[in-house]
Rosetta silent file (secondary structure, phi, psi, omega in degrees, C-alpha in Angstrom):
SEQUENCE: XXXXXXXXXXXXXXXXXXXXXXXXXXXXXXXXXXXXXXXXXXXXXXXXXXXXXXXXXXXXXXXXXXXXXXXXXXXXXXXXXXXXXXXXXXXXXXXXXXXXXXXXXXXXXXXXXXXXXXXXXXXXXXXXXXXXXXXXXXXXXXXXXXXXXXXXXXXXXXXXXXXXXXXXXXXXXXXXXXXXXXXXXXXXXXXXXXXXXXXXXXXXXXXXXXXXXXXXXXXXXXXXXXXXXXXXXXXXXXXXXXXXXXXXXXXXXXXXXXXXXXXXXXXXXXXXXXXXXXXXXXXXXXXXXXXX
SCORE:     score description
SCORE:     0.000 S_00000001
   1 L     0.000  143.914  165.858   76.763   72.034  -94.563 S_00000001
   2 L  -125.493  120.545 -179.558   79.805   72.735  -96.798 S_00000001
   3 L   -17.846  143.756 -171.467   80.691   75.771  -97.984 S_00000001
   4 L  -118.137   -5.795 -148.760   80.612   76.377 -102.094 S_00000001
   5 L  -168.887  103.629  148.673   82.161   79.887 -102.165 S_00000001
   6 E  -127.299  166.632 -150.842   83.954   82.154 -100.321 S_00000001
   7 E  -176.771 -145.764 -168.913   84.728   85.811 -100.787 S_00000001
   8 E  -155.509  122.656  159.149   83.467   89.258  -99.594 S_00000001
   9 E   -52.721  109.529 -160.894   80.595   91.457  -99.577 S_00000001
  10 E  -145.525  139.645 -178.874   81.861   94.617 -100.761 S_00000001
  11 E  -145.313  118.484  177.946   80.618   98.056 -101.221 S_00000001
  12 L    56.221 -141.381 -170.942   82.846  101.202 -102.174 S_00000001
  13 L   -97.787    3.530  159.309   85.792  100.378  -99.809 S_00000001
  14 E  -101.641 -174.456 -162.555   84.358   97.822  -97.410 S_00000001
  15 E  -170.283  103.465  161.522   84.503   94.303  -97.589 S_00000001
  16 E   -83.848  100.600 -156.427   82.400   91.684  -95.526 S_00000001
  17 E   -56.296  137.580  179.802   84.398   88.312  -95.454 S_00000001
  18 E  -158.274  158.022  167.419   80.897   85.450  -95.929 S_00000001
  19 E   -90.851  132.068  108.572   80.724   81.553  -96.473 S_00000001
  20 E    -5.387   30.030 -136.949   78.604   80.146  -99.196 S_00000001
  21 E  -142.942   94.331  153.897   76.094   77.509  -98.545 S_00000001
  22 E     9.761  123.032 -178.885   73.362   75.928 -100.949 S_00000001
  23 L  -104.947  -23.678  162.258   70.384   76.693  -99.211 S_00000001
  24 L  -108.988  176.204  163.050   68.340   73.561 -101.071 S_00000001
  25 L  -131.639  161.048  149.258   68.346   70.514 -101.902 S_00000001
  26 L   -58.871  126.540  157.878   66.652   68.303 -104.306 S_00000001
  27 L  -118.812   38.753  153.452   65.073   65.180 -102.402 S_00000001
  28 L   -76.541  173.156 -169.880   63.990   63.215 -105.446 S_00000001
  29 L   -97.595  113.896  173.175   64.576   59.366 -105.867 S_00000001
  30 L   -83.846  132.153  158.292   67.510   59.118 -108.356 S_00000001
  31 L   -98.081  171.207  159.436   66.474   56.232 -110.893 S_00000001
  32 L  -127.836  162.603  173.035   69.083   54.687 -113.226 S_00000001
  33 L  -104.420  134.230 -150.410   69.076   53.256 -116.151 S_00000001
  34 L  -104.714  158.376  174.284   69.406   49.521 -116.428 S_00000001
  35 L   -82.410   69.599 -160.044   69.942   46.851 -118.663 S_00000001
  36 L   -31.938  -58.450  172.315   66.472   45.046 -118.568 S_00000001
  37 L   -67.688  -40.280 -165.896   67.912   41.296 -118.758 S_00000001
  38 L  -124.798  -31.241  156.565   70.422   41.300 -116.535 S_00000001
  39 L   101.342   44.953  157.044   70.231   44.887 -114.275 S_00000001
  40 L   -76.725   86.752 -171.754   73.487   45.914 -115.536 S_00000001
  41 L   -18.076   92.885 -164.068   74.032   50.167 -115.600 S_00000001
  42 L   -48.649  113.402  164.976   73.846   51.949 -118.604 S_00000001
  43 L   -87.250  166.186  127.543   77.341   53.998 -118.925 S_00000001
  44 L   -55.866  154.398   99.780   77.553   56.782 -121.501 S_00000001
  45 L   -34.146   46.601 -139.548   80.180   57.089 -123.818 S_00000001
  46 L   -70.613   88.013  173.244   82.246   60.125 -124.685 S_00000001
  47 E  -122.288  165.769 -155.237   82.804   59.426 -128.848 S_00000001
  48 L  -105.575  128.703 -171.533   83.884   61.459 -131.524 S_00000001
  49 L   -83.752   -8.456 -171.187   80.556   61.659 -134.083 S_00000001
  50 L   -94.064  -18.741 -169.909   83.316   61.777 -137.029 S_00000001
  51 L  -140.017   -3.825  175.345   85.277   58.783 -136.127 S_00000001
  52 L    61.087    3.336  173.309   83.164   56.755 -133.410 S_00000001
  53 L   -66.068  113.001  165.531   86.317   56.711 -131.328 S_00000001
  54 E   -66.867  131.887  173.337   85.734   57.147 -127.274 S_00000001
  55 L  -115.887  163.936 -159.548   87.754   59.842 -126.428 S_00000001
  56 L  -100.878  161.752 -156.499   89.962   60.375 -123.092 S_00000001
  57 H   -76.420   -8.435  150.947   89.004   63.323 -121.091 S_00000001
  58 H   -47.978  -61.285 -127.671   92.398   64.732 -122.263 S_00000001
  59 H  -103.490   -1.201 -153.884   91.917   64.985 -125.542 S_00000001
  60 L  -101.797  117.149  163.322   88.163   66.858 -124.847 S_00000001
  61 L  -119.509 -172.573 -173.425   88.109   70.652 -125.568 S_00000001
  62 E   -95.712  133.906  155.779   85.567   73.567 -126.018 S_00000001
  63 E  -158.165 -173.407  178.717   84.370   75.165 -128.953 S_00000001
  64 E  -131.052  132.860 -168.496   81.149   76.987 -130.303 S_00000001
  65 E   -94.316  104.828  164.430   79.437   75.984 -133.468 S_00000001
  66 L   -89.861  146.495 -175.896   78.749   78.913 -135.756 S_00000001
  67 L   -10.173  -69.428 -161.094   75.275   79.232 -137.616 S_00000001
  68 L   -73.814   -6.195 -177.466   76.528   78.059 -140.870 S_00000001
  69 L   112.647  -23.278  150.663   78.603   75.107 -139.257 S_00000001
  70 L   -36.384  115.178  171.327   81.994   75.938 -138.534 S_00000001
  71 E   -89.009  110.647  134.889   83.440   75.395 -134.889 S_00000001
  72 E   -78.673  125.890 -149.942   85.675   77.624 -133.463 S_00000001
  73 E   -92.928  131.060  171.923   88.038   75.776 -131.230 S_00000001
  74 E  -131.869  137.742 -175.896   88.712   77.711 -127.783 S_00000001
  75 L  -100.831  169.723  172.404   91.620   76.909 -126.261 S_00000001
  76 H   -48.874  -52.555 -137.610   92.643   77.436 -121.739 S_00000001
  77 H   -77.499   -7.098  168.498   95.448   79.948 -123.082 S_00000001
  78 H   -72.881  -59.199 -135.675   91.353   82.008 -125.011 S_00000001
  79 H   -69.633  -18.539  174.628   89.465   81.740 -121.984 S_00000001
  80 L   -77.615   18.779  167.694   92.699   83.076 -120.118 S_00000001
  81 L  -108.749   13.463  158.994   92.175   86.380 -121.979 S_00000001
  82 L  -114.349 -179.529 -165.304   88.809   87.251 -120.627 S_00000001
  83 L   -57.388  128.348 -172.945   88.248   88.836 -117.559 S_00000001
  84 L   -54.318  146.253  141.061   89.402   87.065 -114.265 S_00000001
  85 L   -58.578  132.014  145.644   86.941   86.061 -111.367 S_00000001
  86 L   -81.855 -174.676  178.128   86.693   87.919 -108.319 S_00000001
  87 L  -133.443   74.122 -173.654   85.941   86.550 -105.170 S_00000001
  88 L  -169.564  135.707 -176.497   83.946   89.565 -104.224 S_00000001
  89 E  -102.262   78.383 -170.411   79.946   90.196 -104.001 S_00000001
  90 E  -100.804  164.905  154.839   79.611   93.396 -105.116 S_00000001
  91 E   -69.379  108.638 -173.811   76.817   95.946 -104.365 S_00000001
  92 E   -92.482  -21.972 -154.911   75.246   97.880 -107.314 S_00000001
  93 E   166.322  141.770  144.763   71.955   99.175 -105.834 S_00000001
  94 E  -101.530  115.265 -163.954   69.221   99.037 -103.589 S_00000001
  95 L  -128.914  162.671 -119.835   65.818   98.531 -104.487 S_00000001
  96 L  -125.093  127.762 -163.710   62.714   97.450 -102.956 S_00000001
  97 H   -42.110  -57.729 -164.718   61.845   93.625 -103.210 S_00000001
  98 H   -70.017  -22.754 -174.995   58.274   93.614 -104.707 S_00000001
  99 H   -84.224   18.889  172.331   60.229   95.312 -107.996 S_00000001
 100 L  -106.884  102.081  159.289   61.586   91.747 -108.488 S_00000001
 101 L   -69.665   92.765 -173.357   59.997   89.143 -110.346 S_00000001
 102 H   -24.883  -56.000 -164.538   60.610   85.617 -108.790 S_00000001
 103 H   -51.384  -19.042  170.675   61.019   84.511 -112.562 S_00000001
 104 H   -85.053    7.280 -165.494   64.096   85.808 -112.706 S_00000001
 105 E  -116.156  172.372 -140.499   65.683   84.211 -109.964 S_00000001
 106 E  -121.949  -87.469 -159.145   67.750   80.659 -110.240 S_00000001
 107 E  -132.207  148.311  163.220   69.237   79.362 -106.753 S_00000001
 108 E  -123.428  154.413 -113.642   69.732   80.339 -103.324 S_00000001
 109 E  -156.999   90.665 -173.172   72.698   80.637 -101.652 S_00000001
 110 E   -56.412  142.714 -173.719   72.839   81.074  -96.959 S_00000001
 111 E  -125.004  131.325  163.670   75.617   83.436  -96.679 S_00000001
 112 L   -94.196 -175.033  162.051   77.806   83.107  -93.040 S_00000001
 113 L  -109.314  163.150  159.047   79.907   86.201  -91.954 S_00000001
 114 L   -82.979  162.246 -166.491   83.872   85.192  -90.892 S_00000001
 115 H   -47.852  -76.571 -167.339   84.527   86.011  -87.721 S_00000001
 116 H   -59.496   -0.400  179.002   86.007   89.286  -88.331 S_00000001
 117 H  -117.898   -4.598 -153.166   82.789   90.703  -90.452 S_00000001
 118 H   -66.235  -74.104  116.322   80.178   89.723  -88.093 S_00000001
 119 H    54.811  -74.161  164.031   79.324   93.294  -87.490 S_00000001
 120 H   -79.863    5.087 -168.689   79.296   94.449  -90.567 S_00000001
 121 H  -110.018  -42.420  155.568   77.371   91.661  -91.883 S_00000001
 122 H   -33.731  -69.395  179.922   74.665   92.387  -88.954 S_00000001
 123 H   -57.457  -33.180 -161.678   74.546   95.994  -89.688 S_00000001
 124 H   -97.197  -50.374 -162.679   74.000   95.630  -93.545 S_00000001
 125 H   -71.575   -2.871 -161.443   71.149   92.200  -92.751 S_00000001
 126 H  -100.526  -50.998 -157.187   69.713   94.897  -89.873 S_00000001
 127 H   -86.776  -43.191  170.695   69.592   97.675  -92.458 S_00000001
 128 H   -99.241   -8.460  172.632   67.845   95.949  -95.475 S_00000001
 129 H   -87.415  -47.856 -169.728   65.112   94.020  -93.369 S_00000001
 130 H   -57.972  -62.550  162.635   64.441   97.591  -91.432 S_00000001
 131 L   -87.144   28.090  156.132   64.160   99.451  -94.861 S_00000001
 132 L    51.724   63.197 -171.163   62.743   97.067  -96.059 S_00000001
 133 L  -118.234 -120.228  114.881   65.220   96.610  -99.234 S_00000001
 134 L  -159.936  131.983 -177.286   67.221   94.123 -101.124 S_00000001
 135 E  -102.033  142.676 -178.982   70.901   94.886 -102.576 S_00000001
 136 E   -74.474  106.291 -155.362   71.503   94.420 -106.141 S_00000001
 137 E  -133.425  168.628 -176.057   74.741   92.593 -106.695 S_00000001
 138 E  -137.758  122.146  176.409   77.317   91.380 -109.287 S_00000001
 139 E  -152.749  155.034 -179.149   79.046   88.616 -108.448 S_00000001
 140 E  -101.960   89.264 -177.713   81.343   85.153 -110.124 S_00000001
 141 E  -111.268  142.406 -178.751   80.354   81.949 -109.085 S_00000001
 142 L    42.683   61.286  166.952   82.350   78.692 -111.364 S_00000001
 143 L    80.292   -2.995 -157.727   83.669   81.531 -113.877 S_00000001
 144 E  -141.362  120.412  168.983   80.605   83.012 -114.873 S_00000001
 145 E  -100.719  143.231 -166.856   79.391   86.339 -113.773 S_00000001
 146 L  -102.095 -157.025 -164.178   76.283   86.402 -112.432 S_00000001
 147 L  -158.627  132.923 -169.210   73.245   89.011 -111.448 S_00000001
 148 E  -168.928  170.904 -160.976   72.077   88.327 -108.000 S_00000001
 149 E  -145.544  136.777  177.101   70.093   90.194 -105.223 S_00000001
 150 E  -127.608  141.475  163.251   71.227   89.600 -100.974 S_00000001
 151 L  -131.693  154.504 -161.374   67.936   89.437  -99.048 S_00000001
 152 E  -122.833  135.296  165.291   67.615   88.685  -95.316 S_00000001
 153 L  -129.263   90.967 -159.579   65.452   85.405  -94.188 S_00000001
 154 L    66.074   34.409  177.126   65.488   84.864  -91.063 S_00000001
 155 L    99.008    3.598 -161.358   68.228   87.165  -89.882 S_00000001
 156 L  -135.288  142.936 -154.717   70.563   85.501  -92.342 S_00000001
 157 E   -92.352  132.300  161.907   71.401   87.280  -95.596 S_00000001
 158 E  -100.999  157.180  146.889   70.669   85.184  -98.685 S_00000001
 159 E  -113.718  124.598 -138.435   72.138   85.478 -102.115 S_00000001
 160 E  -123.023  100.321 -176.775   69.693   84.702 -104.551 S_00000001
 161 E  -103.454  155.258  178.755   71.264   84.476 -108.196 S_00000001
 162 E  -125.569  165.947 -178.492   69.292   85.670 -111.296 S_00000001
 163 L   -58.592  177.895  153.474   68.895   85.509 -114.943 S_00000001
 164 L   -89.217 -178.696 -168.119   69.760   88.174 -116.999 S_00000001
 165 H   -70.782  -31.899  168.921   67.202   90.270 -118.560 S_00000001
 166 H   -71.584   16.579 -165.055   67.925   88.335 -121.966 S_00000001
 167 H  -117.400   -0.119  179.468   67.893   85.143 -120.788 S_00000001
 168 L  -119.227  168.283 -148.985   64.002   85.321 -119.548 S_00000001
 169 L  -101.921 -160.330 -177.336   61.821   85.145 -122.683 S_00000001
 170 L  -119.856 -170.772 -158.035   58.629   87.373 -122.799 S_00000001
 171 L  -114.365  112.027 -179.374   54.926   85.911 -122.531 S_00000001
 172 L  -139.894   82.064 -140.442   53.676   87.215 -126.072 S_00000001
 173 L  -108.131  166.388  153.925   50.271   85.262 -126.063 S_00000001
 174 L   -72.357   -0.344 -176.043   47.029   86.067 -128.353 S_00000001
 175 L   -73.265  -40.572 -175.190   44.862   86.515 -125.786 S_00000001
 176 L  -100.248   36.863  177.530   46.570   89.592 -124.457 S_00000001
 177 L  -112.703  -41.938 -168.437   45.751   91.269 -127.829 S_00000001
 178 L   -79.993  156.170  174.906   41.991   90.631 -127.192 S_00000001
 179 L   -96.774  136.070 -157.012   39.122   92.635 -125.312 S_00000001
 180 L  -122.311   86.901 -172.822   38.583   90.139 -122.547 S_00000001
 181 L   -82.064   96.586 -174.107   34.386   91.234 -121.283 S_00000001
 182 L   -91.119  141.028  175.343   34.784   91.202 -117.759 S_00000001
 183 L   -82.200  126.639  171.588   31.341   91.394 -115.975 S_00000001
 184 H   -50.236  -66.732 -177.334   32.237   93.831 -112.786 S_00000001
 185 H   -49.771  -44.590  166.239   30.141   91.933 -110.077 S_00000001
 186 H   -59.040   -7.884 -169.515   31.921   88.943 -111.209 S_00000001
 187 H  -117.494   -7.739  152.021   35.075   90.095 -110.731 S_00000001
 188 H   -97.179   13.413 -173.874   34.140   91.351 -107.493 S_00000001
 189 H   -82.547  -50.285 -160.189   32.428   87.869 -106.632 S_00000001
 190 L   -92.528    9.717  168.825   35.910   86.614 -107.478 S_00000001
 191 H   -72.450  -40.695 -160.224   38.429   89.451 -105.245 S_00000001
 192 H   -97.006   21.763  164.166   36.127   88.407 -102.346 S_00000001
 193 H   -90.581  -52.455  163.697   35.975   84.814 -102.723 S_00000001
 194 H   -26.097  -51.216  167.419   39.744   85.178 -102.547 S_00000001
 195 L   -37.454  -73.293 -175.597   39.699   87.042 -100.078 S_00000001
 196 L   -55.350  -18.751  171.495   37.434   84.678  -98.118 S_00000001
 197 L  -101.571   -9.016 -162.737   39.670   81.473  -99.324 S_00000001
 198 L   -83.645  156.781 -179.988   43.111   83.192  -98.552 S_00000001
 199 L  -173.184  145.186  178.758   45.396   81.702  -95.662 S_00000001
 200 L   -41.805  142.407 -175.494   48.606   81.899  -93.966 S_00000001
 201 L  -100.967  101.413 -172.244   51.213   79.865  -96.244 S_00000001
 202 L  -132.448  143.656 -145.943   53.178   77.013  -94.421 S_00000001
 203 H   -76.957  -48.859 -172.319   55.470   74.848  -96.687 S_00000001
 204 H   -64.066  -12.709  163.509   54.806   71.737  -94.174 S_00000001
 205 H   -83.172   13.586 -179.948   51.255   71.250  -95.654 S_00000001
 206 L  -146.029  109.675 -162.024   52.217   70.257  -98.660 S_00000001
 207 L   -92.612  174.721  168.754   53.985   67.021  -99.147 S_00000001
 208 L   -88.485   94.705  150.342   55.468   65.364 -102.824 S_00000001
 209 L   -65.687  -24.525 -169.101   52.748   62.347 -103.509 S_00000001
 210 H   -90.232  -27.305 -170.284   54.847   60.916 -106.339 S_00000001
 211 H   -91.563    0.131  162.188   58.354   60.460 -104.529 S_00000001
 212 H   -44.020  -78.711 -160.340   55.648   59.429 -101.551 S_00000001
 213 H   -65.199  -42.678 -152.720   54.062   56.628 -103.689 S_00000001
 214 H   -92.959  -28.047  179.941   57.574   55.714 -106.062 S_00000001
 215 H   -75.120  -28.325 -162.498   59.373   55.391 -102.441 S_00000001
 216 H  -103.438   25.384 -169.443   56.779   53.382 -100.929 S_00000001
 217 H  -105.144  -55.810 -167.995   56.543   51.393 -104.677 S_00000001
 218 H   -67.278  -24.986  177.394   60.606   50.587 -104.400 S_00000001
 219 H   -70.036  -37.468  164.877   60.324   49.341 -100.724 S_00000001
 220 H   -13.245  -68.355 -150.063   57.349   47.382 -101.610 S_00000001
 221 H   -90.590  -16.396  148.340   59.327   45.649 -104.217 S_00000001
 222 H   -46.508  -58.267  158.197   62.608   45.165 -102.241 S_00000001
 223 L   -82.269   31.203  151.215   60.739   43.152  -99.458 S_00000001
 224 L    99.936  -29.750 -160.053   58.829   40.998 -101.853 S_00000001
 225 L   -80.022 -166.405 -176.914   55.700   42.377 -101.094 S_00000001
 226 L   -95.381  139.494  178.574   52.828   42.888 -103.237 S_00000001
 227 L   -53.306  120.627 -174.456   52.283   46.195 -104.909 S_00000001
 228 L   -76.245  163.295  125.999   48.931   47.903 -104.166 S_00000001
 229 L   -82.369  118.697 -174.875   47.782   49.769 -107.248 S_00000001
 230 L   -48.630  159.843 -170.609   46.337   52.982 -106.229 S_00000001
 231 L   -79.763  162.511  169.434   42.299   53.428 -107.120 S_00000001
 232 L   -73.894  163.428 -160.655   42.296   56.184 -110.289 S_00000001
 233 L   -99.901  147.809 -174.070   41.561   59.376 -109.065 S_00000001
 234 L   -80.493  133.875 -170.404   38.258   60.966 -110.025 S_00000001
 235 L   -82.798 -174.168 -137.368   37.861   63.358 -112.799 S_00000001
 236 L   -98.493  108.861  161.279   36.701   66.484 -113.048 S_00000001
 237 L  -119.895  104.249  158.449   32.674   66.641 -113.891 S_00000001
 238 L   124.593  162.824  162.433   31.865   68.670 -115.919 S_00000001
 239 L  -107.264  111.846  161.740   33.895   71.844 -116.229 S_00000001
 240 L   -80.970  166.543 -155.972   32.623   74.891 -114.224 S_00000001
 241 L   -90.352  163.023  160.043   33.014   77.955 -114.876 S_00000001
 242 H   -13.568  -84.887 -172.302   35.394   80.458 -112.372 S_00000001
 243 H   -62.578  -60.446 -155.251   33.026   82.098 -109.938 S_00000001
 244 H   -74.080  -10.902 -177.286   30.998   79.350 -109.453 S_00000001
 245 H   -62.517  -47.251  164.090   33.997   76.709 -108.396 S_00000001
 246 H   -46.510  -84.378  174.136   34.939   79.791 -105.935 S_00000001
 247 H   -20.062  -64.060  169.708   31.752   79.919 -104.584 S_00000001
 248 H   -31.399  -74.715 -160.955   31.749   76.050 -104.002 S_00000001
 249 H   -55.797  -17.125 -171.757   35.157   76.448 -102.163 S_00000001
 250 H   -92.546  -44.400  172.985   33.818   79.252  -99.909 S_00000001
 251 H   -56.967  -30.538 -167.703   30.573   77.360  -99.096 S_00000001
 252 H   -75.303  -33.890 -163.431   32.691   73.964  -98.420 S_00000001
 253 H   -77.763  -44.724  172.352   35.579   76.085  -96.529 S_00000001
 254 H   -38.250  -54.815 -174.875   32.331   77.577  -94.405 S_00000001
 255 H   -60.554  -52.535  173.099   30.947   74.339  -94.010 S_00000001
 256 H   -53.110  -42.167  179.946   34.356   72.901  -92.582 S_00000001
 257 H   -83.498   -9.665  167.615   35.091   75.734  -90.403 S_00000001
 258 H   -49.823  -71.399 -168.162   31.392   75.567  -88.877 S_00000001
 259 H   -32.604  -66.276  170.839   32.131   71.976  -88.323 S_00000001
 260 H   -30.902  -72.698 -179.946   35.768   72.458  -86.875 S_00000001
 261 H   -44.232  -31.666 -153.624   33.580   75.361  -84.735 S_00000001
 262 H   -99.869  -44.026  169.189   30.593   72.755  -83.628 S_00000001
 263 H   -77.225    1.056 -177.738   33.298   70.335  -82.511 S_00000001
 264 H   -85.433  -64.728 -161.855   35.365   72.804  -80.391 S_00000001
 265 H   -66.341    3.862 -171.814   32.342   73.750  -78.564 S_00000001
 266 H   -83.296  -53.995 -163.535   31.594   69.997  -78.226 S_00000001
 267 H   -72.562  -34.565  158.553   34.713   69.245  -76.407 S_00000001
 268 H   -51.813  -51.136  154.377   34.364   72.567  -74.564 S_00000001
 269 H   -27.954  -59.724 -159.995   31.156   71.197  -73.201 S_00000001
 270 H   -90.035    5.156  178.315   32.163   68.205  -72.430 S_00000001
 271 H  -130.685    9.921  138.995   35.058   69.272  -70.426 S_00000001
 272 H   -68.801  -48.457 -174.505   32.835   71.686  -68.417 S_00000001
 273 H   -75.642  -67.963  165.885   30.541   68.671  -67.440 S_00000001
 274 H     8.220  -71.701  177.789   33.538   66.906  -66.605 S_00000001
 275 H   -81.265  -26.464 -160.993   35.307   69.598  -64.100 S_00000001
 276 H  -106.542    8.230  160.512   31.494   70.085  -63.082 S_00000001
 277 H  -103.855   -6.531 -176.106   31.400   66.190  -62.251 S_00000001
 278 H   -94.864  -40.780  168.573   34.348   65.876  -60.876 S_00000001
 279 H   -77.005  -30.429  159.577   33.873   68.859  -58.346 S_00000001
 280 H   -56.279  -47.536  149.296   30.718   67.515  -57.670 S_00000001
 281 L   -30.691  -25.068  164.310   32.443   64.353  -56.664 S_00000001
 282 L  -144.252   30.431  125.109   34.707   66.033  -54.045 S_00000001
 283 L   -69.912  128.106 -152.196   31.938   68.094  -52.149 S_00000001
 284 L   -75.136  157.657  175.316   32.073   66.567  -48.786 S_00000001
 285 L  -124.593  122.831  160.806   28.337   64.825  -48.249 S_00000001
 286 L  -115.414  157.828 -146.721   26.565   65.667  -44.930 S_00000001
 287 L  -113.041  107.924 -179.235   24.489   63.293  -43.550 S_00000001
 288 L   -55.288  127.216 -165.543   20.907   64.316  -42.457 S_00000001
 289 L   -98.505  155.216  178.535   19.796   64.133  -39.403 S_00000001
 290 L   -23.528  102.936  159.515   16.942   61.916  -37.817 S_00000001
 291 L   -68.594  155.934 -157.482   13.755   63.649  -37.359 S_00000001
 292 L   -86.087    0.000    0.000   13.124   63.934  -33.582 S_00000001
């Protein structure tokens, strides 16, 4: 991996030297867009809507379009009158994890220590997994200061940057104006079908079908061969209601783990009579002797 960012973790007067490093990636299939007749690339253009002129990336500046229409022009010699980037991660607060809403947060970011921090970068990833915390940080990544949280995942401190508070919108639906008549036994039918459906969460069960199918569509069509169309997938019949679809899934999850259980004990059987034919099989045979 290559670094995006380096700087320092800093609190008060220390300062842990850390690396930078995208912690995802995208793995979609970039498509492009083509030229139908001939499979020639579609470029963009950079033109001026007043004069239809392509313009050279010199000549390309910044500005902001106010309500009524008017652009203000910002020139390098504006933006070099607002406040510089640091190169520094700082620590505002600590606060407890669960008081975070995942909606606010945008990308995540593996942080290394430099040689000379490892220690201190230990001690602080040691310190927030034990109390079980996450520090609240202000930090400048490409010019732009951000809102951001360091969390530890696997012994290795993330930075995790987030929106601001104005930048996420609120959920202001009509529904949550309304008296909603929840029957109680239903709504304990559905905590304990949850319950009873709930399961450890691992990331490797769950694959992408579409760049599956559009990967195995472009190799298809690269060697020649012919494209299967997939069968349509079966709808939905009828729409059930909540509880009882729960219900389904707990009898079907039952029914599978009986099975899974009835075949365990099959093979368990069958691999006692085995070991008990097999020992049978190397008990020595004595040979009877002749009545007299």
């Amino acid at each position: 991996m290559r670094s995006v960012w380096k700087g320092n973790i800093t609190y008060r007067a220390s300062a842990i030297p850390v690396k930078a490093y995208g912690a995802t990636e995208e793995r979609g299939i970039d498509l492009h867009q083509l030229h139908v007749t001939d499979g020639g690339r579609i470029r963009m253009k950079r033109t001026c809507e007043l004069d239809g002129e392509e313009i050279p990336p010199a000549e390309i500046g910044r500005g902001y379009e106010m309500p009524g229409g008017d652009v203000v022009t910002l020139t390098e010699e504006d933006f070099a009158l607002l406040p510089a980037a640091t190169r520094s991660i700082k620590v505002c607060a600590f606060a407890p994890l669960e008081q975070l809403d995942p909606v606010y947060f945008t990308k995540s970011y593996y942080l290394e220590p430099e040689v000379t921090g490892t220690k201190s970068y230990v001690l602080l990833s040691e310190g927030l997994q034990q109390s079980r915390k996450v520090a609240v940080v202000r930090f400048a990544l490409r010019q732009r200061e951000s809102l951001g949280v360091l969390r530890v995942h696997d012994q290795v401190l993330i930075l995790e940057t987030m929106l601001w508070p104005d930048e996420v919108r609120s959920a202001d639906f009509p529904f949550l104006h309304e008296d909603v008549d929840l029957r109680p036994a239903e709504l304990r039918e559905v905590v304990s079908s949850i319950e009873q459906l709930s399961t450890n969460f691992v990331p490797t069960d769950y694959t992408d079908h579409y760049r599956e199918a559009l990967d195995e569509l472009i190799t298809a069509k690269a060697e020649g061969r012919e494209v299967v169309r997939p069968a349509a997938a079966e709808e939905e019949a009828g729409a059930a209601d909540l509880v009882t679809a729960l219900r389904d899934g707990v009898a079907e999850s039952e029914g599978t783990a009986e099975s899974v259980r009835k075949a365990r004990d099959a093979e368990r059987k069958a691999g006692e009579a085995k070991e008990t034919a097999k020992k049978a099989a190397a008990r020595p045979r004595t040979r009877s002797k002749p009545r007299q």
